[in-house]
FIMARZA-942093 format. One record per residue: chain; x, y, z of N, C-alpha, C in turn. Coordinates in steps of 0.05 Angstrom, whole numbers. Layout:
// FIMARZA-942093
   chain   n.east   n.north     n.up   ca.east   ca.north    ca.up   c.east   c.north     c.up
       A        X         Y        Z         X          Y        Z        X         Y        Z
...
//
This chain:
// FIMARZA-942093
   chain   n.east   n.north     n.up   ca.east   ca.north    ca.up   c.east   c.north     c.up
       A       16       -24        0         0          0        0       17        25        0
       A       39        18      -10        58         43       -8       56        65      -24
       A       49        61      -57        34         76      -66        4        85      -70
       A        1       117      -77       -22        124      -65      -51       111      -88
       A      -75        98      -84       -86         97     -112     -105       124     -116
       A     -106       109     -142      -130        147     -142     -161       134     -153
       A     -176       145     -130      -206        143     -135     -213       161     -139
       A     -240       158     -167      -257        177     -175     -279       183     -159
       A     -284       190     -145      -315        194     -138     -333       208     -148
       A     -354       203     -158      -378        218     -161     -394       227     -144
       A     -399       251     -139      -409        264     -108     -438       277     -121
       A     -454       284     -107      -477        308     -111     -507       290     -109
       A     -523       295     -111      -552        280     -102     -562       260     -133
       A     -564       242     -120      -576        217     -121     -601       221     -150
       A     -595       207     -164      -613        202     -194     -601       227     -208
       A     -584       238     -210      -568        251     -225     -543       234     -251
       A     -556       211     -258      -543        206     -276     -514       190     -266
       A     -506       193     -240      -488        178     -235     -475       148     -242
       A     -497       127     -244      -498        106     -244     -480        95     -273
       A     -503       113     -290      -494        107     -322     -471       122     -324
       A     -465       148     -310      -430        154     -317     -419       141     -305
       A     -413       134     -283      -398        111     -269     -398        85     -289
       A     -414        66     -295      -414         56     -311     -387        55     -343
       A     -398        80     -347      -387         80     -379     -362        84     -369
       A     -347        99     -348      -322        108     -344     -312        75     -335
       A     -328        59     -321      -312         36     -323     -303        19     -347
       A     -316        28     -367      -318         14     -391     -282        22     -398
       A     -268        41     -396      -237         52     -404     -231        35     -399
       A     -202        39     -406      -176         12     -410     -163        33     -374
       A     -161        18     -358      -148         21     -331     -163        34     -316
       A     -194        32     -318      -212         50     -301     -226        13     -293
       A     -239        17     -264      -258          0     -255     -284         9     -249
       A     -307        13     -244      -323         24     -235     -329         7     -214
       A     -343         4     -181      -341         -5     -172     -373        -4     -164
       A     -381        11     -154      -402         22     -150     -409        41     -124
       A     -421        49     -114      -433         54      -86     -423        39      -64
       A     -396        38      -55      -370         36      -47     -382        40      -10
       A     -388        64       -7      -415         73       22     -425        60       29
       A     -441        48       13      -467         38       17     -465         6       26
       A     -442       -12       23      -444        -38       24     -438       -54       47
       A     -447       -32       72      -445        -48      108     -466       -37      113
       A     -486       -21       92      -516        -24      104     -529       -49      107
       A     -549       -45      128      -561        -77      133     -569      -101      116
       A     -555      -120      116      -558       -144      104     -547      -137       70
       A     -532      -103       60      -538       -104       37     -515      -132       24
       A     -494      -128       32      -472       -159       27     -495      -189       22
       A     -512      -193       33      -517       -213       36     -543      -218       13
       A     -559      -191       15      -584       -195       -4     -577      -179      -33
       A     -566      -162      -35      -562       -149      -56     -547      -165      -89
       A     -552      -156     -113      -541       -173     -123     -518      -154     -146
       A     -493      -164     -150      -469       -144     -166     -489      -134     -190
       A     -486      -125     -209      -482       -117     -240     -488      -141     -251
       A     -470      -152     -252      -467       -177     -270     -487      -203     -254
       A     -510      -201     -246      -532       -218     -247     -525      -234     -216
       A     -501      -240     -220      -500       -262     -186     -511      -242     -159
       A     -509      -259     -135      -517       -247     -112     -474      -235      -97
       A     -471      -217      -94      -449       -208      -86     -427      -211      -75
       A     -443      -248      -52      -416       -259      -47     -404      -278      -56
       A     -428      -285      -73      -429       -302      -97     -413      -294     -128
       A     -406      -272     -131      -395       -262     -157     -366      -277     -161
       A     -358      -273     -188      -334       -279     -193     -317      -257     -193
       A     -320      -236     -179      -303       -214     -171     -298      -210     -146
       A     -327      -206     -133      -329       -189     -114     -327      -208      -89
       A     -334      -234      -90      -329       -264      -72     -297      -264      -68
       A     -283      -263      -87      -251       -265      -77     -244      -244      -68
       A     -248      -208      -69      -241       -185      -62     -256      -198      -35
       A     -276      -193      -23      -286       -194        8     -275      -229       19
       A     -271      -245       14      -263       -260       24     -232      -252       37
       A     -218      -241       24      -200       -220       21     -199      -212       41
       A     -212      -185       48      -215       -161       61     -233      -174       86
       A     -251      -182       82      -267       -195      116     -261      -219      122
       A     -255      -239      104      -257       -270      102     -292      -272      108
       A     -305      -294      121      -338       -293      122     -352      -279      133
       A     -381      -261      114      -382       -243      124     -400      -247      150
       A     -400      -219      165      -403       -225      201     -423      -205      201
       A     -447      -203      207      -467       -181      207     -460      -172      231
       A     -452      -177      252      -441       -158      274     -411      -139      273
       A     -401      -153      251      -369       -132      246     -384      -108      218
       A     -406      -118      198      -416       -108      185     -428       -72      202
       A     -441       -83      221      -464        -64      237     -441       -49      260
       A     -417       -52      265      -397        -31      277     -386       -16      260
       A     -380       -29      231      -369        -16      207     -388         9      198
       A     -412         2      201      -426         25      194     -441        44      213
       A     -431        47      243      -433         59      259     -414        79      259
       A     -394        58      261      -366         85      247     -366        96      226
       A     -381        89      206      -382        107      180     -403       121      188
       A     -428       119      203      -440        134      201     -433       176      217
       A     -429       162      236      -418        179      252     -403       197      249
       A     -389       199      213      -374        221      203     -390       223      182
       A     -398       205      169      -405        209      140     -437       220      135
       A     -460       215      161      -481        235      168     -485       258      174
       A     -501       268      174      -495        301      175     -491       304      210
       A     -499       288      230      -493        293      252     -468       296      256
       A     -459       280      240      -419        274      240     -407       294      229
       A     -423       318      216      -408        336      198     -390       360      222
       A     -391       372      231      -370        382      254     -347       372      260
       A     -353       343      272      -323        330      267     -307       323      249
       A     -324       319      231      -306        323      203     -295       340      189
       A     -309       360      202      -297        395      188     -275       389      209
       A     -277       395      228      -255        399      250     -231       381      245
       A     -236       360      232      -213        335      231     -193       353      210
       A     -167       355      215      -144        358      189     -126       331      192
       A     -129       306      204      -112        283      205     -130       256      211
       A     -128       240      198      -141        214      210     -136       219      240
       A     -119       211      257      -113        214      275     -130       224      297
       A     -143       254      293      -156        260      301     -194       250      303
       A     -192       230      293      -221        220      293     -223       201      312
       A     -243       194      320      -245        159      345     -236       138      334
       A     -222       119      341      -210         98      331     -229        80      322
       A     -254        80      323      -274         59      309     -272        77      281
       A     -272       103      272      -265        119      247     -240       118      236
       A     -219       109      253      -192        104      236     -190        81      221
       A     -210        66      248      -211         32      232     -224        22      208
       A     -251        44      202      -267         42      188     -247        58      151
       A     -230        74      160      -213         88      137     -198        63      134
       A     -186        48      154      -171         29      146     -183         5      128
       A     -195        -3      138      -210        -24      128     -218       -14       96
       A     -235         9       84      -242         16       54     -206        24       51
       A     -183        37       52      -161         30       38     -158         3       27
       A     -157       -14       52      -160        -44       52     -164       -48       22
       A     -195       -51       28      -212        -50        3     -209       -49      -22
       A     -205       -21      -17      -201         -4      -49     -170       -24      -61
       A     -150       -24      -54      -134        -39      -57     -139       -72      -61
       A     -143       -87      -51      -156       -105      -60     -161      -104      -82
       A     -179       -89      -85      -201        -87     -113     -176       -75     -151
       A     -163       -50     -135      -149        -44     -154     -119       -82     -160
       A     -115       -94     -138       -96       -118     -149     -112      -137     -157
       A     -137      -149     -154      -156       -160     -176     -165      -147     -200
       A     -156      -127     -201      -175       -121     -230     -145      -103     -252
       A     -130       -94     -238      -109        -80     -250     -104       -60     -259
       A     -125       -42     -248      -131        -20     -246     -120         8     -248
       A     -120        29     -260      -107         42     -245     -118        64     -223
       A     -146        64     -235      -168         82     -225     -198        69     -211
       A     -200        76     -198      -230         62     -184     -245        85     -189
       A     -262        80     -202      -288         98     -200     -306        87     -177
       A     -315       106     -158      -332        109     -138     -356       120     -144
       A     -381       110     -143      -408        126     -147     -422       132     -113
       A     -407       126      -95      -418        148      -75     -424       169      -77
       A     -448       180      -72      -453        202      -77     -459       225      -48
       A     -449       212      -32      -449        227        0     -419       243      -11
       A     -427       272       -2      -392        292      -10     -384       280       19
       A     -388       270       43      -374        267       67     -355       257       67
       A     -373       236       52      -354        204       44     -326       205       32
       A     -324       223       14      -299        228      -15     -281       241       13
       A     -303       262       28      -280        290       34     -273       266       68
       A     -287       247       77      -274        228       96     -247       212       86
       A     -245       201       62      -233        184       54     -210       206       43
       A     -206       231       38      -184        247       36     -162       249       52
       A     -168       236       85      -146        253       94     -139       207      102
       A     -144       190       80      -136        162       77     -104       169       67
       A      -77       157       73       -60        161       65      -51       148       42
       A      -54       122       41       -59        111        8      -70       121      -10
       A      -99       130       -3      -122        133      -27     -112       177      -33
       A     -120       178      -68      -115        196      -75     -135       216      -86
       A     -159       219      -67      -185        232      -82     -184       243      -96
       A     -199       230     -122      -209        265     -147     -237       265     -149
       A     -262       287     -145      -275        288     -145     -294       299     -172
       A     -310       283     -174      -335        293     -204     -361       302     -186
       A     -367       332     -187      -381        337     -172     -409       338     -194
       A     -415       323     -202      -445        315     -219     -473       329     -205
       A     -483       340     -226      -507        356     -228     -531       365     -242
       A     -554       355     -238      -576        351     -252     -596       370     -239
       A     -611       383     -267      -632        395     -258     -651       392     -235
       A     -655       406     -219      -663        383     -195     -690       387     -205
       A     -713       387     -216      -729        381     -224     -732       364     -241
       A     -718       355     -255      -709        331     -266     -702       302     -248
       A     -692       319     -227      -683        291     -203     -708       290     -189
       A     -728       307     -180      -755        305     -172     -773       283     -179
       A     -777       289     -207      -789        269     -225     -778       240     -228
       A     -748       238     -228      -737        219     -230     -746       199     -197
       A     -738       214     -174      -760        208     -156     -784       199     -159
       A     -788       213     -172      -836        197     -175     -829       168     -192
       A     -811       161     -199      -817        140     -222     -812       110     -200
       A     -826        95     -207      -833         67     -203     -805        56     -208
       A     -783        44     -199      -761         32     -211     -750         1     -192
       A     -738       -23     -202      -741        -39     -188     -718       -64     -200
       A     -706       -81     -185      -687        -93     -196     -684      -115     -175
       A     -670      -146     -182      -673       -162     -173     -656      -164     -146
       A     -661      -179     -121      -638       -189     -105     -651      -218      -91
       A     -635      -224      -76      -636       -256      -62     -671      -244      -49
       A     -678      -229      -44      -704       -240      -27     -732      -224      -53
       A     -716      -230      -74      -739       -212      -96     -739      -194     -114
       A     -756      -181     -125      -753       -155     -136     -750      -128     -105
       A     -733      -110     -114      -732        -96      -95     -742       -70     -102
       A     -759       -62      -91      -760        -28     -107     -751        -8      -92
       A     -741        13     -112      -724         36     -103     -747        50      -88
       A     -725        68      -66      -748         93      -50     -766       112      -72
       A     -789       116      -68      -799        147      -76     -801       169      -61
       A     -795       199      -69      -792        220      -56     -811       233      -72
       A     -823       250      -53      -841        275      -51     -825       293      -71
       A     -836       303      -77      -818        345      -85     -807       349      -67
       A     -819       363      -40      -800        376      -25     -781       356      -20
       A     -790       337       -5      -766        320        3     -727       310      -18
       A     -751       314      -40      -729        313      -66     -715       336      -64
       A     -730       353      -71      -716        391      -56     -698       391      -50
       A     -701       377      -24      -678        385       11     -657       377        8
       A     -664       336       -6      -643        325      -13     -618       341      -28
       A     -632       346      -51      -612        358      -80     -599       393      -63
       A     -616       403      -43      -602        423      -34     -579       415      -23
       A     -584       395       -5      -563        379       19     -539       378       12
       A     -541       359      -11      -524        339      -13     -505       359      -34
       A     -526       379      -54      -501        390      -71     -487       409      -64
       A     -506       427      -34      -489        447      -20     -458       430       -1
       A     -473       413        4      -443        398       20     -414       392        2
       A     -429       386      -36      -400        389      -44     -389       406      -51
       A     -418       429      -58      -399        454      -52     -383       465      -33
       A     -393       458       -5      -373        476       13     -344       448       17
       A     -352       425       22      -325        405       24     -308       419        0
       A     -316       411      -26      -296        403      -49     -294       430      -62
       A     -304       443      -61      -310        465      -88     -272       488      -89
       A     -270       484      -64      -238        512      -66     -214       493      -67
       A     -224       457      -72      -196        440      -82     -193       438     -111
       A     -189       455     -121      -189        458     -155     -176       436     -169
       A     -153       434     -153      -140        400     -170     -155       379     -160
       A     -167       372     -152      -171        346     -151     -212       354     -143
       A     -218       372     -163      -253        369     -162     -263       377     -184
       A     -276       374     -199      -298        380     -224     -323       387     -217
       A     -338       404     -229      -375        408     -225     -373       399     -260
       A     -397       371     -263      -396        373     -287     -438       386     -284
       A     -443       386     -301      -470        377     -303     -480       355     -327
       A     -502       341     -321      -506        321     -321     -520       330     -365
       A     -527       352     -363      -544        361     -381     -525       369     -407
       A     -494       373     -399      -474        373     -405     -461       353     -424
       A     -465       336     -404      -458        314     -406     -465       294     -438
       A     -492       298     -430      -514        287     -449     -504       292     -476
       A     -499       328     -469      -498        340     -501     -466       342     -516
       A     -455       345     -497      -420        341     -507     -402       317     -491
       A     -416       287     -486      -402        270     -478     -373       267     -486
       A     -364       269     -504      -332        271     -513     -319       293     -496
       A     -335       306     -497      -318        334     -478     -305       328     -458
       A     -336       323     -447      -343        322     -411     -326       294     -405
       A     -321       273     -415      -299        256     -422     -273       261     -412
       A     -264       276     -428      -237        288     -423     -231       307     -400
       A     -247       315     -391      -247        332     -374     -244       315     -345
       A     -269       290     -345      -256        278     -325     -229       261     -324
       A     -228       254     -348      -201        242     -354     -177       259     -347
       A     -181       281     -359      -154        292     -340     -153       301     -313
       A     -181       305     -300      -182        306     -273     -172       279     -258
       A     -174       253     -274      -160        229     -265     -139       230     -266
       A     -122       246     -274       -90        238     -293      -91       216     -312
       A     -118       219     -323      -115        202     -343     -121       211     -377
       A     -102       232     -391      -110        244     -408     -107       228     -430
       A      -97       215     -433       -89        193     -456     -111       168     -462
       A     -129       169     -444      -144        143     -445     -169       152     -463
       A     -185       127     -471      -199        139     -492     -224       124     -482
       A     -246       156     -486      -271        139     -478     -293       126     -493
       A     -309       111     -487      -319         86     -489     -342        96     -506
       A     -350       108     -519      -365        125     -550     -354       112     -576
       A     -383       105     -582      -381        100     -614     -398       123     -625
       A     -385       136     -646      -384        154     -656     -387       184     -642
       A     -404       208     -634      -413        233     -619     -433       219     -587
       A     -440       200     -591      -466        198     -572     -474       174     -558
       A     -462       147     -573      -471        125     -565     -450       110     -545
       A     -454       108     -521      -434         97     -500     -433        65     -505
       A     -418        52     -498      -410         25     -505     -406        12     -478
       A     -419        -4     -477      -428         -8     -436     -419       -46     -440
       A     -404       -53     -435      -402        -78     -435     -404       -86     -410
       A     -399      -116     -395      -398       -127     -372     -383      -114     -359
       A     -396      -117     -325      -392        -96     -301     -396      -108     -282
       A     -384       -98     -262      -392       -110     -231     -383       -89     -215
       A     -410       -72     -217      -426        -50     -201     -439       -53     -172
       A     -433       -55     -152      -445        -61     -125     -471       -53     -122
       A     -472       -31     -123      -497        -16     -120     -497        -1     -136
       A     -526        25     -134      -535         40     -151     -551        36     -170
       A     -566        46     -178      -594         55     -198     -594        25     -209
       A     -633        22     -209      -627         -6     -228     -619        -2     -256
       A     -610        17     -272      -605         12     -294     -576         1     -292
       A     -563        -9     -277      -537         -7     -265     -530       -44     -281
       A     -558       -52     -285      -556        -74     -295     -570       -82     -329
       A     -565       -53     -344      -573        -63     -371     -529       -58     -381
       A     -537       -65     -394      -511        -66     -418     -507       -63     -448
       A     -499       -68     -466      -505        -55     -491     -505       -32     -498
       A     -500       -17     -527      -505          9     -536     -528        27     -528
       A     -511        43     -505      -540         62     -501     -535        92     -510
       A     -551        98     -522      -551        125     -537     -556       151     -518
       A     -540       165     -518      -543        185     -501     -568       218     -510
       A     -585       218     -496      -596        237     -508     -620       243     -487
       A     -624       280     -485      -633        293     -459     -661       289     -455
       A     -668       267     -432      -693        266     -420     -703       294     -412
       A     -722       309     -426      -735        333     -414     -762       317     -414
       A     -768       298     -407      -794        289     -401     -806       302     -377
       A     -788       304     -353      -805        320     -331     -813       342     -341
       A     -803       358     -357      -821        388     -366     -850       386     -377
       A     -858       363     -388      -885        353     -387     -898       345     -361
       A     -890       319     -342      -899        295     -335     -898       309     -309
       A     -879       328     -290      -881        335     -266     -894       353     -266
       A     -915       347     -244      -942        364     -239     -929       400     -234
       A     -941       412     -250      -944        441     -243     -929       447     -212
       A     -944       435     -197      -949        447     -162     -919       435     -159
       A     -912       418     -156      -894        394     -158     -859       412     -168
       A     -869       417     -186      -841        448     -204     -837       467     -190
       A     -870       473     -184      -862        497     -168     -842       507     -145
       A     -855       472     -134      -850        472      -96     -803       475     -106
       A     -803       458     -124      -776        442     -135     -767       467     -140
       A     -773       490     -152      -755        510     -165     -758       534     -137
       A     -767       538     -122      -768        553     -113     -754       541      -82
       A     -762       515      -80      -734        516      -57     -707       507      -68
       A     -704       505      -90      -673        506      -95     -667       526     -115
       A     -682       543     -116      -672        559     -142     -640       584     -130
       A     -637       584     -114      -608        594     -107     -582       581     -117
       A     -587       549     -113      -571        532     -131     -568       534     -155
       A     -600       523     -164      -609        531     -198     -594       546     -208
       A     -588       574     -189      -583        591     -208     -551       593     -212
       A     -543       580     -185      -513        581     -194     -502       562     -207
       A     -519       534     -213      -501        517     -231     -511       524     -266
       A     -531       548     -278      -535        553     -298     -560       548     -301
       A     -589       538     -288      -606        523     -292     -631       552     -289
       A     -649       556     -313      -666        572     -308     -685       564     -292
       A     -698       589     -280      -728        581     -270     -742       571     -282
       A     -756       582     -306      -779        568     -325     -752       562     -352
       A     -777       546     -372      -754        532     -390     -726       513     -384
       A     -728       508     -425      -710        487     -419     -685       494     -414
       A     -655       474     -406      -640        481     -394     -616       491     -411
       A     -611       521     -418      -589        525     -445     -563       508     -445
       A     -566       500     -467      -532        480     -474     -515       498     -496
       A     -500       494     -484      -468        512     -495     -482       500     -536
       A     -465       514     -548      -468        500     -578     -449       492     -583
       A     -441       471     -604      -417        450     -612     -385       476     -610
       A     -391       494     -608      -365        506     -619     -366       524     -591
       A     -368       512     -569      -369        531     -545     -365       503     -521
       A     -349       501     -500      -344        480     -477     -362       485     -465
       A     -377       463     -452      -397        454     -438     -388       463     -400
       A     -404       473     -393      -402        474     -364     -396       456     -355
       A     -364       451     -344      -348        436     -345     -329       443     -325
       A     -328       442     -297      -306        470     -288     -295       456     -259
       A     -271       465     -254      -266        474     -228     -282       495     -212
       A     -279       487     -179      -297        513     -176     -288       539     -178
       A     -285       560     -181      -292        582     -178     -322       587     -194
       A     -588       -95     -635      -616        -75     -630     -611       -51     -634
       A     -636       -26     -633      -639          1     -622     -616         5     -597
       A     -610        22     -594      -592         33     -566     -624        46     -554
       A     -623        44     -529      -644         43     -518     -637        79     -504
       A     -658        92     -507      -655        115     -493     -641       119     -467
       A     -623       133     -449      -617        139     -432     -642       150     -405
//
């Protein structure tokens, strides 16, 4: 573990497209995508959840030798301390001590252990797969800006961003994917609740990440859609990875082959050519009242990541860079 590795993380609120960019960035020659990295000492998720690639998680032909690895059998009681200590910094109750922390050191030793253990991890994962980069789809900013002051691990941050009225809607929708005890269906959120979230989570990577210029990006997601080759490169060289080439056939169509994704969005498990191109369906389908409540408690954000009040969302034109910045069969629709 002598050298440091470098993880991507994708930070900012939830149904913003993360899944499918995580995804395609694993598709590069020396990128892994891993998935929702956070999320896998929530309750029973090791045991009921199932990878990307169709098996149940401890069952995979990846992810069975990495945790055998790293826990040997898994223990729902070392599981449920692991995530006590994560929670405890990585919740917003935890956020004070985490501002206050400038050294591992300074945190409770159930939080040193808990950094130790995902180094562990992450390592592991990068000498099974050969990696040079782990893409992370966590999308807690705590999590990235906890795992910063890890002495191995080398955070670079993609601070990803979607209309939040778009993530509202994406909220209302019905979505659902298999595991050991069934079909599971994703949470649904209210408007406001969607609101608070997309305020939360994207003010937190503003104030964590936003004044580390080397190692953070704001892309937006709408960006994305429309100048994928760009927005590409941009994280690529936020990786130190400028030379690698991404996973597009021709302007638009991403090339998604086999994966083993932990968590995140059920689309996390289609594969094949998917064509990239901008869902403005919520500007129909989300109720009037519903927009309203959505634009008016986040429109302070709105307005600073480029996003109008009414109307659709302006995109740079082919001969102009996409909001892209440091801070200061058919292919099936996306």
């Amino acid at each position: 573990m002598a050298e440091r590795l470098k993880v991507l993380c994708i930070t900012g609120s939830s149904r913003s497209g993360s899944t499918i960019l995580g995804a395609a960035l694993g598709q590069i020659d020396g990128f892994f995508c891993a998935g929702e990295m956070q999320r896998i000492w929530d309750k029973d998720w090791l045991v009921n959840e199932h990878c990307s690639c169709g098996d149940p998680i401890l069952s995979c032909s990846h992810w069975a030798g990495v945790f055998r690895e790293v826990i040997g059998d898994y223990d729902a009681h070392l599981a449920r301390r692991i995530r006590r200590a994560r929670n405890s910094v990585v919740r917003l109750y935890g956020l004070p001590r985490l501002l206050a922390a400038q050294s591992l050191s300074e945190l409770p030793a159930a939080v040193q252990d808990y950094v130790s253990l995902t180094e562990r991890l992450y390592h592991v994962i990068q000498r099974h797969t050969g990696c040079n980069v782990i893409v992370d789809t966590s999308k807690y900013p705590t999590y990235s800006y906890l795992l910063r002051l890890a002495p191995s691990l080398d955070m670079r941050v993609v601070h990803l961003v979607r209309d939040a009225r778009a993530v509202a809607y994406s909220w209302q929708r019905v979505k659902s994917y298999p595991t050991a005890k069934g079909m599971r269906y994703m949470e649904r959120h209210t408007a406001p609740r969607s609101a608070a979230a997309w305020n939360v989570l994207n003010g937190l990577a503003d104030l964590l990440w936003e004044r580390n210029t080397a190692h953070y990006r704001l892309i937006r997601y709408e960006d994305f859609v429309a100048h994928p080759r760009h927005t590409f490169q941009a994280m690529l060289d936020l990786a130190g990875e400028p030379q690698a080439v991404p996973p597009l056939v021709g302007d638009d169509v991403l090339d998604i082959r086999s994966h083993h994704i932990i968590a995140g969005n059920a689309n996390r498990f289609q594969t094949g050519r998917v064509r990239l191109r901008m869902d403005a369906e919520w500007q129909n389908q989300l109720g009037r009242l519903d927009a309203a409540i959505v634009t008016v408690l986040t429109f302070p954000l709105l307005r600073k990541y480029g996003y109008p009040a009414f109307g659709a969302v302006a995109l740079p034109s082919q001969s102009q860079a996409p909001v892209v910045t440091p801070s200061s069969s058919a292919p099936p629709q996306l």
